[in-house]
C-alpha positions in Angstrom: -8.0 9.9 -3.0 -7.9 9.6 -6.6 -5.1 9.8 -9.4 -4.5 9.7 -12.7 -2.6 6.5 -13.9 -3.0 7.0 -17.4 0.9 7.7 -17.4 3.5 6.9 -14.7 3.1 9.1 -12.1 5.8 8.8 -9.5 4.1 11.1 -6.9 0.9 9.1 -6.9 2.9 5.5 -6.7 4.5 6.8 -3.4 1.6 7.9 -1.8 -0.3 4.9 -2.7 2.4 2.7 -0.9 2.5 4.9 2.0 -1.1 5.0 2.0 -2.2 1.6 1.4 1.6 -1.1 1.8 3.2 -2.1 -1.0 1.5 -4.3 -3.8 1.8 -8.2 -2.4 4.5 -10.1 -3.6 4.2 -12.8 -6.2 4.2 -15.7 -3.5 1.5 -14.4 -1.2 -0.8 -13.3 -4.3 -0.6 -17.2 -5.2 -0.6 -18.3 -1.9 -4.0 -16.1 -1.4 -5.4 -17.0 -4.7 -5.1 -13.5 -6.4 -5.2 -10.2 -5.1 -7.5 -8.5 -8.4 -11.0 -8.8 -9.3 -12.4 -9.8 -12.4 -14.1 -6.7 -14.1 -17.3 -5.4 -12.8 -19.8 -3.2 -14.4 -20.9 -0.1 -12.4 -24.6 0.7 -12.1 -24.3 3.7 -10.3 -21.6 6.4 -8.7 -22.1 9.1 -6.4 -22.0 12.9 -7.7 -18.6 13.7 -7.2 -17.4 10.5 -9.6 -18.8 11.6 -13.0 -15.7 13.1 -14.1 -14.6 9.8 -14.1 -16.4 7.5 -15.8 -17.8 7.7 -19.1 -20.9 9.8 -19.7 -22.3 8.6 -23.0 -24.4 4.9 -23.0 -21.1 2.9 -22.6 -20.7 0.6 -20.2 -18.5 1.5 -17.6 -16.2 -1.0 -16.2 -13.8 -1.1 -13.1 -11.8 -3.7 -11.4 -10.2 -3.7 -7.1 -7.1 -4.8 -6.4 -6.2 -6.0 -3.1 -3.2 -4.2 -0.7 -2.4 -5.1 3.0 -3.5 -1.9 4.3 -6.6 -1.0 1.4 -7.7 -1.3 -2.0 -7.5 0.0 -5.0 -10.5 0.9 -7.4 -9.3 0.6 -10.8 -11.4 2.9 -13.1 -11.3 3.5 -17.0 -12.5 6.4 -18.8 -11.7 5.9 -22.5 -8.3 6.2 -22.8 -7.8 7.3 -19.4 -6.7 5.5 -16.0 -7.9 6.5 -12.5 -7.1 4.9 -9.6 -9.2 5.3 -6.2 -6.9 4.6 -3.2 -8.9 3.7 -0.2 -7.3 2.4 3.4 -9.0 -0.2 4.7 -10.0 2.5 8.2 -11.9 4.6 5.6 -14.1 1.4 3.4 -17.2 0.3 3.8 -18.9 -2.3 2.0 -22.6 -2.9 1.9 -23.2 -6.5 -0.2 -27.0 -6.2 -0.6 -28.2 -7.5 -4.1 -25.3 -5.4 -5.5 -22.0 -4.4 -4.0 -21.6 -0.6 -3.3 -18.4 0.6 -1.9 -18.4 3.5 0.2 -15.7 6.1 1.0 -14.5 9.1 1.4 -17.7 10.8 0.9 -18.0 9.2 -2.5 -19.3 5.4 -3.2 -19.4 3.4 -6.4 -22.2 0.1 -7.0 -21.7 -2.1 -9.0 -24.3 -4.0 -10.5 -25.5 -7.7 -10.1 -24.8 -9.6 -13.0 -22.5 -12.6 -14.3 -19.4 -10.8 -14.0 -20.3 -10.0 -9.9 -21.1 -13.4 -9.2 -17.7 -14.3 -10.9 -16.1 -12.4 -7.9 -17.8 -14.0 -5.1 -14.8 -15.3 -3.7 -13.0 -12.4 -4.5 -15.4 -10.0 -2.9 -15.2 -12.6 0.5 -11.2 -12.2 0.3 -11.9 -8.2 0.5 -14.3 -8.4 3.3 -12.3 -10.4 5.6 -9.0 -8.5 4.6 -10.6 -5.7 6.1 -12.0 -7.1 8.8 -8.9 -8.6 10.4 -6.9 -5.0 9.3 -10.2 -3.0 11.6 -9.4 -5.9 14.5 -5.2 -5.1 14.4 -6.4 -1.4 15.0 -9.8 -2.1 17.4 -7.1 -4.6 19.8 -3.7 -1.9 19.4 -6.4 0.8 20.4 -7.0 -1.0 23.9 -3.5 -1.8 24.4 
């Protein structure tokens, strides 16, 4: 789900909480070292992301913030703000020599370059977020 964040949007801040849990408090963002990613540069987007992201030579930039129950793909098209809400059920993450984020019938790479090896760690952090969120709902499922 996308939605514009380029002013406050009440609507979209509720269904982003209900969606994904509310944004982690100050203490267990320090405790976990951060919960955002240093910008990344995107190589490449699926179709049905062009409206967002710029469509002359710049460079188009975009930075994931951690939630307990998703993410959220921060995107920037000039003066514009998008946000890309995805639940931690609905991601998948291939790491190959570039990271590519796939949901909801859309996917974003980004591309392999100083500012992606700057979020190594980060990108770790991400992985095994979702991991243990897919094992609360794989060990409640055989309950």
């Amino acid at each position: 789900m996308i939605f514009t964040t380029t002013y406050t949007n009440k609507e979209a801040k509720e269904l982003t909480d209900d969606l994904i849990g509310l944004p982690f408090t100050f203490l267990q963002s320090l405790r976990m070292g951060g919960v955002g990613s240093k910008r990344m540069i995107i190589e490449e987007t699926s179709q049905n992301f062009h409206q967002y992201i710029n469509k002359i030579s710049d460079i188009n930039y975009a930075n994931i913030e951690l939630r307990p129950e998703g993410i959220i793909v921060l995107l920037n098209k000039g003066l514009h703000n998008y946000n890309w809400i995805i639940p931690y059920r609905q991601l998948v993450i291939y790491k190959t020599d570039r990271l590519s984020i796939h949901a909801q019938g859309k996917y974003i790479c980004f591309k392999n370059n100083i500012l992606f090896k700057e979020n190594k760690k980060f990108i770790s952090k991400m992985i095994n977020l979702r991991a243990v969120n897919q094992e609360k709902y794989l060990n409640h499922a055989y309950e």
